[in-house]
C-alpha positions, 0 to 999 in steps of 0.5 A: 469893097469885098462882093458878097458871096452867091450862097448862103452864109449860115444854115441852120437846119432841124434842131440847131436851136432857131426856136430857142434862139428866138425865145430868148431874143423875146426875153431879152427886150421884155426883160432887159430892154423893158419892152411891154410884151404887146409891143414884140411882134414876131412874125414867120411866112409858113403856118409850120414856122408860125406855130414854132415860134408862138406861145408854145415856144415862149410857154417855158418863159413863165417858169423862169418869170416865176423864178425872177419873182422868187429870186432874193436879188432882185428889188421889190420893184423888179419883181412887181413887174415882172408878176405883172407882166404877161407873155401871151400878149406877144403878137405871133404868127404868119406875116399875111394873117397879121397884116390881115388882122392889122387891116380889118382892125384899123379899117374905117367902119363900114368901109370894106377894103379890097387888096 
C-alpha cells in the first residue's frame, strides 16, 4: 500500500469556483436526489466561510427553479415540486453555532446544560 503524501493533494485558492461548487452540490441532492431542502446541512468553521456558502450563494438557485417550472419537458408532477420546494430551508452556517442551536432546541425544558 502506497503512503499517502506529507502536503496537501488539491489547493483551491481565491476564485477557483469552491462556492459555485458547493451550490451545485446543494442542487444535485434536491433536485436529483430528491432531498427536501431542510434535511442538507452545510456547515463551515469560520464566519467568512459560513457567509459564502449560505442563502446568498445558493440565492441564484431560484432563477433556475423558476426556468424548471417553465421548462415544457418536464411532467406536470415534476414541476409541481419543484414550485413547491424552498432553498431557504437549507440549514447553513459555522459548525459551533449550529451545534449550539442543535443543543438549546432539543434540551429538556428547564434544564440548562453547561458544556
Amino acid at each position: 500500500m502506497e503512503e499517502a503524501p506529507d502536503r496537501p493533494l488539491f489547493i483551491a485558492g481565491p476564485g477557483s469556483g469552491k462556492t459555485t461548487c458547493l451550490a451545485h452540490r446543494i442542487f444535485k441532492l434536491i433536485l436529483v436526489d430528491g432531498i427536501p431542502p431542510n434535511g442538507v446541512l452545510v456547515t463551515s468553521f469560520t464566519v467568512k466561510a459560513a457567509e459564502s456558502s449560505g442563502p446568498g450563494s445558493i440565492g441564484w438557485g431560484f432563477q433556475f427553479l423558476d426556468l424548471l417550472e417553465e421548462d415544457a419537458q418536464l411532467s406536470e408532477d415534476d414541476r409541481a415540486r419543484i414550485s413547491r420546494l424552498d432553498l431557504n430551508q437549507v440549514v447553513t452556517g459555522r459548525i459551533d453555532s449550529i451545534c449550539e442551536q442543535v443543543l438549546r432546541l432539543h434540551r429538556d425544558p428547564g434544564v440548562i446544560r453547561l458544556i
